[in-house]
Structure formats: structure tokens, C-alpha cells
DRENZA-186140 format. One line per field, with one value per residue (C-alpha): residue in three letters; x, y, z; residue number from 1. Coordinates in steps of 0.25 Angstrom, whole numbers. Layout:
<sites>
resn = (ala;...)
u = (X;...)
v = (Y;...)
w = (Z;...)
resi = (NUM;...)
</sites>
This chain:
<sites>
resn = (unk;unk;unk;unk;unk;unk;unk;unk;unk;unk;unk;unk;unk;unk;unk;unk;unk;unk;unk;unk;unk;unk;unk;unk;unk;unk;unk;unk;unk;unk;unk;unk;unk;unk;unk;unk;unk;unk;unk;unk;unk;unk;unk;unk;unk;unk;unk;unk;unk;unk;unk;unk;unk;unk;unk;unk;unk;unk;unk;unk;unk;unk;unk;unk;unk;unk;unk;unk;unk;unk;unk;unk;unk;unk;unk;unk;unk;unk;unk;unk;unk;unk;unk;unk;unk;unk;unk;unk;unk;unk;unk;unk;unk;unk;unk;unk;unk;unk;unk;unk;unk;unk;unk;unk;unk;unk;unk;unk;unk;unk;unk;unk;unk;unk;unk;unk;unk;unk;unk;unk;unk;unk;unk;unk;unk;unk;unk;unk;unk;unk;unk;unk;unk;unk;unk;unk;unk;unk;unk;unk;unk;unk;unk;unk;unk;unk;unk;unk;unk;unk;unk;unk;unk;unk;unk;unk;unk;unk;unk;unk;unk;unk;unk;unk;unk;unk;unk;unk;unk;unk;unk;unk;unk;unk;unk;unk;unk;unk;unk;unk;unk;unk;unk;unk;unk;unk;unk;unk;unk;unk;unk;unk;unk;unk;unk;unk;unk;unk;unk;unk;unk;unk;unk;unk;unk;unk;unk;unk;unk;unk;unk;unk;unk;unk;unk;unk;unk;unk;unk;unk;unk;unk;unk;unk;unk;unk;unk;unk;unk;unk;unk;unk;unk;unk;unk;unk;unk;unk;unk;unk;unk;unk;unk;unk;unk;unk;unk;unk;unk;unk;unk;unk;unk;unk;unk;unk;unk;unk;unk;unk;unk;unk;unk;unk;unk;unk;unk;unk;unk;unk;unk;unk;unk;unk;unk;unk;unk;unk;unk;unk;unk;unk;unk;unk;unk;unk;unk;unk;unk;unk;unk;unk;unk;unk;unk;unk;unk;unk;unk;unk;unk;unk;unk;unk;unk;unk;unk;unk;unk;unk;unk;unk;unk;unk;unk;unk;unk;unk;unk;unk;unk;unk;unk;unk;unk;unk;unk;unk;unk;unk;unk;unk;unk;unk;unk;unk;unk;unk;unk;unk;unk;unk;unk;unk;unk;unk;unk;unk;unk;unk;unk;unk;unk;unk;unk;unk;unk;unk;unk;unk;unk;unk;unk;unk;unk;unk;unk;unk;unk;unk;unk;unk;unk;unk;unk;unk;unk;unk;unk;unk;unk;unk;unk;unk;unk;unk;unk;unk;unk;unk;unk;unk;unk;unk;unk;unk;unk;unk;unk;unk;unk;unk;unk;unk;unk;unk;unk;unk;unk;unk;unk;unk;unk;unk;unk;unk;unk;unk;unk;unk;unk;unk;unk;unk;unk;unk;unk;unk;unk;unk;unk;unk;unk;unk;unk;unk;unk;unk;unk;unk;unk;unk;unk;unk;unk;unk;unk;unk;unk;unk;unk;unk;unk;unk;unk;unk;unk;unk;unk;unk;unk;unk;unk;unk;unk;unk;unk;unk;unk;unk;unk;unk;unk;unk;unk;unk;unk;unk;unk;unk;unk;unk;unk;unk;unk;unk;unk;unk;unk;unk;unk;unk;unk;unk;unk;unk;unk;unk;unk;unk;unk;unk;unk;unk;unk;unk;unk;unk;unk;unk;unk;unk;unk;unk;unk;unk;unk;unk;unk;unk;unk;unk;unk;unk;unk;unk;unk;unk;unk;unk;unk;unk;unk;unk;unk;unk;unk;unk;unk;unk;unk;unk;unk;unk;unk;unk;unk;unk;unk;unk;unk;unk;unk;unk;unk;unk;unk;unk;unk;unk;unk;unk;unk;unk;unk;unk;unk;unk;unk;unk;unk;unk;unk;unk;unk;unk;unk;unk;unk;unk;unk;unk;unk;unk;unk;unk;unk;unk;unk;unk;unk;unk;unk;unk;unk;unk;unk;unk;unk;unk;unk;unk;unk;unk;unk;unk;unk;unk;unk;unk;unk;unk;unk;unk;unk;unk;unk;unk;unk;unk;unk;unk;unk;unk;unk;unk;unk;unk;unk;unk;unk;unk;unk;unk;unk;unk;unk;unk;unk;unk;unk;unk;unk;unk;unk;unk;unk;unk;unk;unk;unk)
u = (0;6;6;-5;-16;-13;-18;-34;-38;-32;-45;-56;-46;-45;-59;-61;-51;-59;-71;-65;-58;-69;-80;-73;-64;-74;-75;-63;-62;-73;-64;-57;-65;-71;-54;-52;-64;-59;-45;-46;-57;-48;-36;-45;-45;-33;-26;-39;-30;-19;-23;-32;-17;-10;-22;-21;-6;-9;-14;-28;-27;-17;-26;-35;-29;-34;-28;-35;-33;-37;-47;-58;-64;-54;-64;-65;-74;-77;-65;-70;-57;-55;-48;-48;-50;-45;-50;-53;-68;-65;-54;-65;-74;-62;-60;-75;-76;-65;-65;-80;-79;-67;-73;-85;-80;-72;-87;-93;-82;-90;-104;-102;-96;-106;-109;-107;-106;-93;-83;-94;-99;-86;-82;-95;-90;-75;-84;-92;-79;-71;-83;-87;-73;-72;-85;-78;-64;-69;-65;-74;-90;-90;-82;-88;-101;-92;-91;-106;-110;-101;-107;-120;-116;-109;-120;-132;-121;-120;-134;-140;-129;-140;-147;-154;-163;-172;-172;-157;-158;-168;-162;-150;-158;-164;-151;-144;-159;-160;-144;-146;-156;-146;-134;-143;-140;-125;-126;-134;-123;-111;-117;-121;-108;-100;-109;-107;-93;-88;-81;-84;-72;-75;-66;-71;-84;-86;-77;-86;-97;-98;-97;-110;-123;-131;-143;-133;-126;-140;-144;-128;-132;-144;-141;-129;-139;-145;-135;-131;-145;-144;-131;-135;-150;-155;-168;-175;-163;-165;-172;-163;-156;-162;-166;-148;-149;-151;-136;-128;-124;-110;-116;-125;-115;-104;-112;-125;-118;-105;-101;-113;-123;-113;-108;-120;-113;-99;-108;-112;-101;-91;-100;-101;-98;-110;-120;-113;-116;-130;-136;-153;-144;-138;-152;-158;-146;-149;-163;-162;-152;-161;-173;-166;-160;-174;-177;-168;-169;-184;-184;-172;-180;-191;-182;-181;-172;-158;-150;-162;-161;-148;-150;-159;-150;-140;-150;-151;-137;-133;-145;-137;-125;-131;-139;-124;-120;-132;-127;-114;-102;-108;-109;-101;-91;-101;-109;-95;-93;-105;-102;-90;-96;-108;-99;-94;-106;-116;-109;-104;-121;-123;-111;-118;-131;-124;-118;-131;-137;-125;-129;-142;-144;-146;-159;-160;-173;-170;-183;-176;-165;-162;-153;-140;-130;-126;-126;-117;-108;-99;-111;-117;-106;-102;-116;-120;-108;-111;-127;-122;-114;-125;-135;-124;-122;-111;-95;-98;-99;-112;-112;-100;-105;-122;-120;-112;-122;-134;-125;-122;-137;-140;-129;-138;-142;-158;-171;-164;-152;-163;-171;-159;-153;-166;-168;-153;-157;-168;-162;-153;-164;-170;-157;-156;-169;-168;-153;-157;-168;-158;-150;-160;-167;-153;-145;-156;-170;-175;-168;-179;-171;-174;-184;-189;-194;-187;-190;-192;-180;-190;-192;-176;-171;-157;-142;-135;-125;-136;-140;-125;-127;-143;-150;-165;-162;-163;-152;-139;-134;-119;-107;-104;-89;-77;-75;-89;-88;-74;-78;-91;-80;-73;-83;-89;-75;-78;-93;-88;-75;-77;-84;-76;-66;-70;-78;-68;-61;-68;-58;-68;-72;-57;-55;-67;-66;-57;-65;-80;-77;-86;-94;-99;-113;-119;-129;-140;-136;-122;-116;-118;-132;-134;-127;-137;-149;-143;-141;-155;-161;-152;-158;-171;-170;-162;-173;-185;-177;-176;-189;-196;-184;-176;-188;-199;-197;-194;-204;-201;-212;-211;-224;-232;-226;-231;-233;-219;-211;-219;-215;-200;-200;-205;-193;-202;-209;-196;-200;-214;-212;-201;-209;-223;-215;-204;-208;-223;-221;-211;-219;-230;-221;-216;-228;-232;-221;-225;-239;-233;-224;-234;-244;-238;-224;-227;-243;-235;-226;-234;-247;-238;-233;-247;-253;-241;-245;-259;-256;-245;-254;-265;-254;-249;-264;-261;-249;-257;-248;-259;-256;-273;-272;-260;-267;-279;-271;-264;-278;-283;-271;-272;-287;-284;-274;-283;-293;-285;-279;-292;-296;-286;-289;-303;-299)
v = (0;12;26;32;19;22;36;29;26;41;46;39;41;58;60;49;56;70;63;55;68;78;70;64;77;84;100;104;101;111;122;115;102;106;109;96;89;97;95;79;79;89;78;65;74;76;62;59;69;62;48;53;58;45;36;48;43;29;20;18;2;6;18;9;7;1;1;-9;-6;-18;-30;-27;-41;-53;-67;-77;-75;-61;-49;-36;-25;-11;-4;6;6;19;20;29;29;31;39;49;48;49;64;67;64;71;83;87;83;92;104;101;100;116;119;116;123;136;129;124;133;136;124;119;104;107;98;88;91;89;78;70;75;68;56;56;57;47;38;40;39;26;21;26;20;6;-5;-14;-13;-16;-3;5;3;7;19;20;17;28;39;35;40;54;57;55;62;74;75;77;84;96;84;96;100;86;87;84;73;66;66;61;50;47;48;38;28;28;26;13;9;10;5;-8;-10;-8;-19;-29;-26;-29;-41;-46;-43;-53;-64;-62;-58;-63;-50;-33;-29;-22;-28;-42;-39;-31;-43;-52;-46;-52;-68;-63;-64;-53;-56;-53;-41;-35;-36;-30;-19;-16;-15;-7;4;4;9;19;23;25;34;41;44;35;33;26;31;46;50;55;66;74;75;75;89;92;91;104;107;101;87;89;91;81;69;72;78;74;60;52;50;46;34;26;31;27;12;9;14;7;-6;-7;-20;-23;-17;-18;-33;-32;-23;-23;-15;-6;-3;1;11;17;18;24;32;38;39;47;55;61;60;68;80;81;81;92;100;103;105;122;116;119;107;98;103;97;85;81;85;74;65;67;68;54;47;53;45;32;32;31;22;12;13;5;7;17;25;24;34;44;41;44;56;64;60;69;79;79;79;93;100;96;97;111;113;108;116;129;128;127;138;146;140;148;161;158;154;140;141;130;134;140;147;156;157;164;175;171;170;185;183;169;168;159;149;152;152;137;133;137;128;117;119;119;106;97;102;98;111;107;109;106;94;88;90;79;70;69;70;57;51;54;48;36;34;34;24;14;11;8;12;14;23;32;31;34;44;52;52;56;68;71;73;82;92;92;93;108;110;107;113;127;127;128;137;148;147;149;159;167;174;184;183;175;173;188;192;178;175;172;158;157;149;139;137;136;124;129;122;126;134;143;147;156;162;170;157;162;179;183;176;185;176;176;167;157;158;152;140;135;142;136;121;126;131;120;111;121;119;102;107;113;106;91;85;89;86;72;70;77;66;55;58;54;42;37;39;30;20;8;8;9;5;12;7;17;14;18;30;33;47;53;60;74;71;69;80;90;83;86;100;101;94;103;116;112;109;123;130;125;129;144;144;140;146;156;164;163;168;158;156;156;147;134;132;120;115;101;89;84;98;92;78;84;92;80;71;65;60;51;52;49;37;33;36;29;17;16;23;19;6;1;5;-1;-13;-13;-12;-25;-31;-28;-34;-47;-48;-45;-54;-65;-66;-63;-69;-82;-82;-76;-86;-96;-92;-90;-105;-112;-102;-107;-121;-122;-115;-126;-136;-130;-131;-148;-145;-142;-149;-158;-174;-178;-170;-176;-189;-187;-183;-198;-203;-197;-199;-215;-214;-210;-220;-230;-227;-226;-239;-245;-239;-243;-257;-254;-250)
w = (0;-4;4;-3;-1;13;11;9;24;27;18;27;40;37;40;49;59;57;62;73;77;76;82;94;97;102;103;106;90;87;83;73;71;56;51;57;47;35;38;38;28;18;23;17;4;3;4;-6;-16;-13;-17;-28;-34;-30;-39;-49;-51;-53;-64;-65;-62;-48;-43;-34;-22;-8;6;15;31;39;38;47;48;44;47;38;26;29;28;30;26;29;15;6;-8;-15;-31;-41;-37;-22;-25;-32;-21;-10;-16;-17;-2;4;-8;-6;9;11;7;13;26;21;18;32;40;37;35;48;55;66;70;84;79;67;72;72;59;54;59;53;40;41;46;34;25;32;30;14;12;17;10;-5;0;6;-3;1;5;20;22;12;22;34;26;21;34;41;28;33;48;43;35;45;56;46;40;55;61;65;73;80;69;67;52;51;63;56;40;46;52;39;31;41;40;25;23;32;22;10;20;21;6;7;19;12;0;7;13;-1;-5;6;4;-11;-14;2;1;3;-5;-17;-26;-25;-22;-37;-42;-40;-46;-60;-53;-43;-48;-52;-41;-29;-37;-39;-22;-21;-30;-27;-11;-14;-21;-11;-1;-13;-10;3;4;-11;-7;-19;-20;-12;-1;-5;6;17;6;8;20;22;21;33;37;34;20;21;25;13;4;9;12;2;-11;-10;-5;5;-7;-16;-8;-15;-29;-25;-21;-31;-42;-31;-33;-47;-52;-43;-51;-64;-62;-58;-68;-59;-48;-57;-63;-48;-47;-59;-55;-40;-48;-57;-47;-39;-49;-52;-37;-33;-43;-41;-26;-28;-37;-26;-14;-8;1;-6;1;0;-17;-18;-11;-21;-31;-23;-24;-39;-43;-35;-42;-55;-48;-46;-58;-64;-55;-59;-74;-71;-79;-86;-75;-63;-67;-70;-58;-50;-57;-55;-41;-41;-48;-41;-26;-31;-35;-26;-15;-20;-21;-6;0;-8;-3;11;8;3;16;25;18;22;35;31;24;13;6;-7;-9;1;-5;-20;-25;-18;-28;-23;-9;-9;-25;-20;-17;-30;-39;-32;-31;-45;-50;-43;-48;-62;-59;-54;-67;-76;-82;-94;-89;-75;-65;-67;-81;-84;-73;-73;-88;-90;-80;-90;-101;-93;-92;-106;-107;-99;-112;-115;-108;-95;-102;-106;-93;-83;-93;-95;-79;-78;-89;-81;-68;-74;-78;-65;-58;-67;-63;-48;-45;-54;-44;-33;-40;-45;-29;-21;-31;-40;-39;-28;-13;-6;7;9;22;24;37;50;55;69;78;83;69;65;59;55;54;67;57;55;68;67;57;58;54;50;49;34;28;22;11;10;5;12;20;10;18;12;-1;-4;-5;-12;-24;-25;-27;-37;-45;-44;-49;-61;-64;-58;-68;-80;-74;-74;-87;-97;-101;-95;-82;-71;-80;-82;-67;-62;-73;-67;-55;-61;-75;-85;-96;-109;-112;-124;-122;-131;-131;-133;-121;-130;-131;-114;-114;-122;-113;-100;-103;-110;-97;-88;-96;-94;-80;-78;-86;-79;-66;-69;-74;-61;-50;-59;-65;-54;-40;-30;-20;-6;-2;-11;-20;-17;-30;-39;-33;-38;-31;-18;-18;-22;-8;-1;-9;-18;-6;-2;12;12;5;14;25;20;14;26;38;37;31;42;53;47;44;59;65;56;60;75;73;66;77;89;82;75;82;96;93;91;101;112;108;109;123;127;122;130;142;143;138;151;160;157;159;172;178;177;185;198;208;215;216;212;199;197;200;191;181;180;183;171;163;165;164;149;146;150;142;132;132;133;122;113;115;113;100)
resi = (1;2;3;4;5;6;7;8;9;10;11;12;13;14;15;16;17;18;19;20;21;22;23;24;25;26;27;28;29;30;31;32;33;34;35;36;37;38;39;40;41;42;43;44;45;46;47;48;49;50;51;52;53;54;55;56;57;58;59;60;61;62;63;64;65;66;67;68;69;70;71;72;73;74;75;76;77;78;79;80;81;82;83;84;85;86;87;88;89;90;91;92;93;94;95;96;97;98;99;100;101;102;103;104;105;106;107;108;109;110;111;112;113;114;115;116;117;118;119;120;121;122;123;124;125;126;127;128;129;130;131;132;133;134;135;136;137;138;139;140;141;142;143;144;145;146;147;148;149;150;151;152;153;154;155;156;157;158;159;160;161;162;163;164;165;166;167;168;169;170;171;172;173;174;175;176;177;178;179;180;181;182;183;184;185;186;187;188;189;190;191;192;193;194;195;196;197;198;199;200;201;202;203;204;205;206;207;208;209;210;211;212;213;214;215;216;217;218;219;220;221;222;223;224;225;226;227;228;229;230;231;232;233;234;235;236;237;238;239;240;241;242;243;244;245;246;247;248;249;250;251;252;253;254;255;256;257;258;259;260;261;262;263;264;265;266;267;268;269;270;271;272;273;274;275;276;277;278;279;280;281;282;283;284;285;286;287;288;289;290;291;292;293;294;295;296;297;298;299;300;301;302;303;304;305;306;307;308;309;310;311;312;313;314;315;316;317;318;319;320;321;322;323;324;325;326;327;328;329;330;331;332;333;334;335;336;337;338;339;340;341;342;343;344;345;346;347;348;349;350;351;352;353;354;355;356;357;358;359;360;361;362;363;364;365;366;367;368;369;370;371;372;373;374;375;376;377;378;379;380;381;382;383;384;385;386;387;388;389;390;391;392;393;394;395;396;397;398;399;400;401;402;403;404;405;406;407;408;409;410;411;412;413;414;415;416;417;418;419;420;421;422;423;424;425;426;427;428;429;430;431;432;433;434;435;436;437;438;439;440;441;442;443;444;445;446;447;448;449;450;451;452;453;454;455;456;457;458;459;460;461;462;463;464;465;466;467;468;469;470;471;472;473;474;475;476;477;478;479;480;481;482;483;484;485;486;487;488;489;490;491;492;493;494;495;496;497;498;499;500;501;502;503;504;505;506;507;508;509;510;511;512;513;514;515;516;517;518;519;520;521;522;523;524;525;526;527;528;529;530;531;532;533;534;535;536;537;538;539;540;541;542;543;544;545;546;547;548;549;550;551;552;553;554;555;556;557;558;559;560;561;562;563;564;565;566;567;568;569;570;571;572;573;574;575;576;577;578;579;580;581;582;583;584;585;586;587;588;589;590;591;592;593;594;595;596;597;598;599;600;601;602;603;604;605;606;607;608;609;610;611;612;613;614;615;616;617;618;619;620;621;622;623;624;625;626;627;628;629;630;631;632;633;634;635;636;637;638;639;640;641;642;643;644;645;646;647;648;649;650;651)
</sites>
């Protein structure tokens, strides 16, 4: 093992260390606790650089590398390792992480800078680092779940990190449940792994693949989309996204834009050989993909709520991730690389509207927000970069990323190339429509935050950061301080610059290939052709957007709206079906189950204990103690036997 292989378990121990320091140190490292974070945080990413240089200097067959560090449990006929594996994908996920983490923890050094809990805060974000690092650099699958396991934990610890104001307590609560659900999958995958391949390595277990039959593939597959579905809020997992806003805005974009709800991607692109070989699991994928894909942007087009807006527009953009990932070859690359891209712009787009929300006193509706783009440029200008990324506006990130996807999907080939491809086109004309929508009510049109009325403190709900800073007096938009603007710059410049970066030339492609392989499928339509669509459906959608929030006044008040806005606001109804279907059906499912068991169960066994009662307590009255019952008992008893000897003879 040479020096530089020893340098893996010093990305997953950087962070570590910031957590265990932070969080047990106590508050005589309040003062410096948040430089601490950062510092470790910036240290992973920096021996990340290192590495990524040293594999750069290599030949493409040599750049894998691994480091194991100890065998956790050595018996006979089960051998569960703790080691590394350090490749070209981890590599690009392993800079992902630390880069966007790094300047997220920069970012929240002034976001939350009046916050009594900072060191705290901090230290769950080196926790949550420490542990996705782990889950992209595991080289097996029983401690990628350590690390799935231990993103779970960070993410619920940072989504409710207010635990005073009961909104946040309970999405945590929810996030944590309805990741169990999907971490269920990932369990019942690994054991089907082990009995299958006797083994949770990944290089023999996607070995093996082409000697297993199809059957156990497919129940692999299919319960390892399910845990995607779970960490990437996939449909039918969705639910809890939304809800994750609650956290504060660097939680949001760290965990809910950036790196948790990818981990599903990585999954799946990771475990590819499974699903290449069983082709009724890689149709699913691209279904949830697709179905999200739609859910997503419409719940995003209805929502006043601007965090809440780009959630969906999460939602939306990782279906357009797995929707690639379900295609196979055809697609992993590009599903990788609309990750990347996406890691820049959208968490450029969260760490903006947190810092429209510092200018104004945290509210989050944008009917009350509008012309701003004077009061806060450097938000606007970064913002508006990273607005013009996600649509695909042609030169930028999204374009070369979501564009290839679209192609990719017409590559499918037949009825279902046109279906996914058609649904990919789509969703890129309402995501114009829905992300022009936050531009035109944050940054244009008349100053609606102006003499609106002063909620009462009873009736305050507001992030502790606020309560410094005049929370609920008319707010006095202003830019936000350089240590939040500075990260919000530099991933403006991966906005604009990462994705031609990667597509010209095939660079991204070329990078990825000896580890997800890639396939050309032959699409129906030339790439020049996608392209004219998209930008005719990005038009469109741009269009209709100004016509309905760039022409007309916004209303304060939100009109009543169809029947389709309604169910939007409500999520499309997520919540009632899960609370109709689940919360109703299990109680009434429990409470069936309680009268089966009081009836049935305990009507068996408690009869029974009943009949040998009475049958003993008539038995005990022979047993009375006196010599002439006794006596006329054999009296009887002879009396019979004679009599029936007689009458045997008789007979």
C-alpha cells in the first residue's frame, strides 16, 4: 500500500474527529467550535484534492485503489471487512461532498452566527460528512449501510435541530420513519446478497451477477430501489422532503440538494450490474423516475414557500437522475453527471434564498417578497446564475447535463424511448415554468414586503437566528455578509462553468466509463434535434411564467386557484393518502389484529383453561375425604363390572 492509499481513511476520519471534538467538548468550545468544523471539514477536502491529483497521474486501469483496515468479524463462512475502495465514481462524489460541504460550513458561519446551539450545529454537519463519506468510499455493502445508517441519524439530528418549534421536531420525526422504510430494503438486499453470493463485497458480488438467476436479481434490484427511494425521496418515499425544510437553509442545501438525496443515485449507478441483468427492475427505476420527475415539478409550481419551491424542484431533478439510472449503460454517466452539475446550482439556489431570508428577517413566502434584486445584487446575480442552470439555458450546467439525459431516454428505444423521453421533455418546460416563478416573485415586480402587518409574539414562529436580528419589524432588505455570499460565488462559477467542463469532449464520459461502462443507444432523434425541443419546451415554459408573474401584479394573499394548484399546495395529496392508507389502515389493521388476538388467540386458550377448571373442580367434588364415599364408590364400581360380565355371557 502506498502513502497516498493511506490517505482514504483520513477522508472519513477529518470529519469524524470534528464531531467527536465538537459534541463532546462541551462549551468551552463555543467560541471557536464553528472554525474547528470548517477547518476539518476544508482538511477532508483538501486531502480529497490530493488524491484526485494522484489518480489524475495514473493509468485509467491503476486508478482504483483500496485500503482495507481490519476484519470486523472473521468466523467461518461469514467475513465482514472494514476497507476502502477509492475509484473514479467515489472519487467524483468524495470531492462533491467535501467541496460543496466546505463551503457550506463557510456559509453558515455567518447564517448562523447568533445561535446559542453553533458549536452543536457544526458538529452534526462534520457528523453528516464523516458518515456519506463513508457510504461512497465502503467497498462492500454491509458498511456502505453503516454509513447509510449514520446519514439517516445527521439528517434527522439536523432537520430538527429547532426542536422548540414542533414543525421541525415532527419533519424530523418523519424523515427518520419514512427512511427506515427504505432502509428496510437496503437490509433485506444485503441479506439476499449473502445467501446468494455468500459474500457483501462489491467486487464478487457484481461478478457474480451474470451466473445468478434473474428472479433473485430482480427481488435485489427491486429492494435496492427501494432504499434509493428512501434517502432520494422517490415516489412513493417523497413525502418527508419536503417537510426537511424546516432545518435551517445550510441543512437544506448540504443534505437536501447537494449530497443525502443522492446517495439513492450513487446506489443504484454503484450496483449496476444488478440491474443491468435483471431488466423488470430497471423498468421500475425508470418509472419512479419519471413519476417523480412530473411530481416534483408540479408540486414545485404551487408552493409560496420559496425553500419549500426548490424542494420540489429537488424532487424533480433527482427523478431526472434515477430516470437515467434505470436506463443502464445508457445512462449512468449522465445520471452522474447531472448529479454534479446539479450539486453546484442547487445548492447555489438554497444557499441564495437563505440569503434573501437573512435580509428579511426569515420570512419565506414569496408573495411577500419582490423587487430585491437592488437591495441584495450579489444574491441576484448568483441566484440568477444558478436559476439559468437548473432551466438549461444553452452554455450552462444544466443545459449539457439534463440534455444528455432527454437524449438518453429517447435512446430507450421504442414505445418507452418515447414515453420517458417525452416525460423528460416535459418536465423540463414546467421546470422554466416553476423556477421563472421564483425568480419573477423574489427579484421583479412591486416591493410587496413593504407596510405589512406586524405578527403578534404569541403568534411568532421564527429560526432563533431571527429573533437577533428585529424578526417581525418591516424588513430592510440587505446583502448578506461576505462570509455567506463568498460560497454562494463559487458555486455560481460551477453553475456556469461545470457542465462544459464535463461535456465538451466527452471529458465526464471518459472519466466515469471504466467503472459504469457506457453503451450508445440509437435514438430516434439526433442529439441536434433534443436540443431544438428543449429549448422550445424551456421557452414556452419561461413564457407562460412571465405572462402570469411578470405581467400581472402579485398577490399578497394567494387566490383560491384550480383544483390542481390546491392538491399541489397540499403535495398532491402525499400526506393524505399516507395518512388514510397507512396511519388509518394500520390502526385499523391493529385493532383487528387485537380483536383476533382477544377473540381467537386468548378465546382458545383462556376457553381451554376455563373447561379444565370446571372439568377439575367437578373431579375435586369425588375427592371428599370420607372413608363411605369411598366405600360406595367401589361398591358401585363392582356392582358394574358384575353386571357386565353377566351380560357378556348372556350374549
Amino acid at each position: 500500500m502506498t502513502n497516498m492509499e493511506n490517505l482514504i481513511a483520513l477522508l472519513v476520519a477529518a470529519p469524524l474527529l470534528g464531531a467527536a471534538v465538537l459534541l463532546c467538548g462541551g462549551r468551552r468550545l463555543d467560541a471557536v467550535g464553528h472554525w474547528i468544523g470548517t477547518a476539518l471539514a476544508s482538511a477532508s477536502f483538501v486531502i480529497g484534492a490530493i488524491l484526485f491529483a494522484d489518480m489524475l497521474g495514473k493509468d485509467e486501469e491503476h486508478r482504483a485503489v483500496g485500503q482495507h483496515l481490519f476484519s470486523w468479524i472473521p468466523v467461518e463462512g461469514f467475513q465482514a471487512d472494514i476497507g476502502f475502495q477509492l475509484d473514479q465514481l467515489s472519487m467524483t462524489f468524495v470531492l462533491l461532498i467535501t467541496g460543496v460541504g466546505s463551503l457550506i460550513h463557510v456559509y453558515s458561519i455567518g447564517y448562523m452566527e447568533h445561535d446559542e446551539r453553533r458549536r452543536r450545529f457544526f458538529g452534526y454537519l462534520n457528523l453528516f460528512l464523516a458518515a456519506m463519506l463513508l457510504l461512497v468510499l465502503a467497498d462492500n455493502y454491509l458498511l456502505l449501510y453503516v454509513g447509510w445508517e449514520g446519514v439517516g441519524l445527521a439528517s434527522y439530528l439536523l432537520i430538527g435541530f429547532w426542536q422548540h418549534k414542533p414543525s421541525a421536531a415532527t419533519a424530523a420525526k418523519k424523515a427518520f420513519l419514512v427512511n427506515r422504510v427504505g432502509d428496510m430494503g437496503l437490509s433485506i438486499a444485503i441479506m439476499l446478497m449473502f445467501t446468494t453470493f455468500g459474500t457483501f463485497a462489491f467486487g464478487p458480488v457484481l461478478e457474480a451477477t451474470g451466473e445468478t438467476g434473474e428472479g433473485k436479481l430482480t427481488a435485489i434490484g427491486l429492494m435496492l430501489l427501494l432504499a434509493a427511494c428512501g434517502k432520494s425521496a422517490q415516489v412513493p418515499l417523497q413525502s418527508w422532503l419536503g417537510d426537511a425544510m424546516e432545518g435551517p437553509t445550510p441543512v437544506s442545501a448540504l443534505i437536501h440538494a447537494a449530497t443525502m438525496v443522492t446517495a439513492g443515485v450513487y446506489l443504484i449507478v454503484r450496483s449496476g450490474e444488478i440491474f443491468n441483468a435483471a431488466p423488470d427492475a430497471q423498468l421500475v427505476t425508470t418509472v419512479v423516475g419519471a413519476v417523480t420527475l412530473l411530481f416534483g415539478a408540479i408540486v414545485g409550481c404551487a408552493k409560496d414557500d420559496i425553500k419549500k419551491a426548490l424542494a420540489g424542484s429537488t424532487m424533480s431533478q433527482i427523478g431526472y437522475m434515477i430516470l437515467a439510472a434505470g436506463l443502464g449503460p445508457i445512462g449512468y454517466v449522465f445520471a452522474i453527471m447531472h448529479l454534479v452539475t446539479h450539486g453546484f446550482f442547487k445548492a447555489g439556489l438554497f444557499l441564495g434564498a437563505g440569503s434573501v431570508m437573512h435580509g428579511m428577517n426569515d420570512e419565506v413566502d414569496m408573495r411577500k417578497y419582490g423587487g430585491l434584486r437592488k437591495y441584495m445584487p450579489v444574491t441576484f446575480v448568483t441566484f440568477g446564475l444558478g436559476y439559468l442552470a437548473i432551466i438549461g439555458f444553452p452554455g450552462l450546467s444544466g443545459f449539457f447535463s439534463k440534455d444528455k439525459i432527454i437524449e438518453a431516454a429517447f435512446a430507450k428505444g421504442g414505445t418507452e424511448g418515447w414515453i420517458l423521453g417525452g416525460v423528460a421533455l416535459l418536465g423540463a418546460a414546467i421546470t422554466a415554468f416553476y423556477m421563472t416563478r421564483v425568480m419573477l416573485m423574489t427579484f421583479f415586480g412591486e416591493e410587496r414586503w413593504r407596510n405589512q402587518p406586524t405578527p403578534s409574539p404569541a403568534e411568532s414562529d421564527v429560526e432563533p437566528a431571527a429573533e437577533h436580528r428585529g424578526a417581525h419589524a418591516e424588513p430592510h432588505p440587505h446583502e448578506s455578509p461576505k462570509s455567506m455570499t463568498i460560497p454562494m460565488i463559487v458555486l455560481a462559477f460551477g453553475s456556469v462553468f461545470a457542465g462544459g467542463f464535463f461535456g465538451i469532449g466527452d471529458r465526464f464520459l471518459h472519466w466515469l466509463e471504466p467503472v459504469t461502462e457506457h453503451a450508445h443507444g440509437h435514438s430516434p432523434l439526433s442529439a441536434t434535434t433534443v436540443t431544438l425541443s428543449t429549448m422550445v419546451v424551456l421557452v414556452i415554459g419561461v413564457g407562460l411564467a412571465y405572462l402570469q408573474y411578470g405581467r400581472r401584479p402579485v398577490p399578497v394573499v394567494a387566490p383560491r386557484g384550480s383544483l390542481l394548484t390546491r392538491a399541489a399546495r397540499r403535495d398532491l395529496l402525499q400526506d393524505d393518502f399516507n395518512h388514510v392508507v397507512l396511519v388509518r389502515g394500520g390502526e385499523h389493521l391493529t385493532r383487528s389484529l387485537v380483536y383476533v388476538d382477544h377473540t381467537l388467540v386468548d378465546g382458545v386458550v383462556n376457553g381451554t383453561a376455563a373447561s379444565m377448571g370446571g372439568l377439575s373442580g367437578r373431579l375435586r367434588k369425588l375427592q371428599n375425604g370420607y372413608a363411605r364415599s369411598y366405600a360406595v364408590s367401589m361398591f358401585g364400581g363392582a356392582a358394574i363390572l358384575i353386571a357386565a360380565t353377566l351380560l357378556m355371557r348372556a350374549v
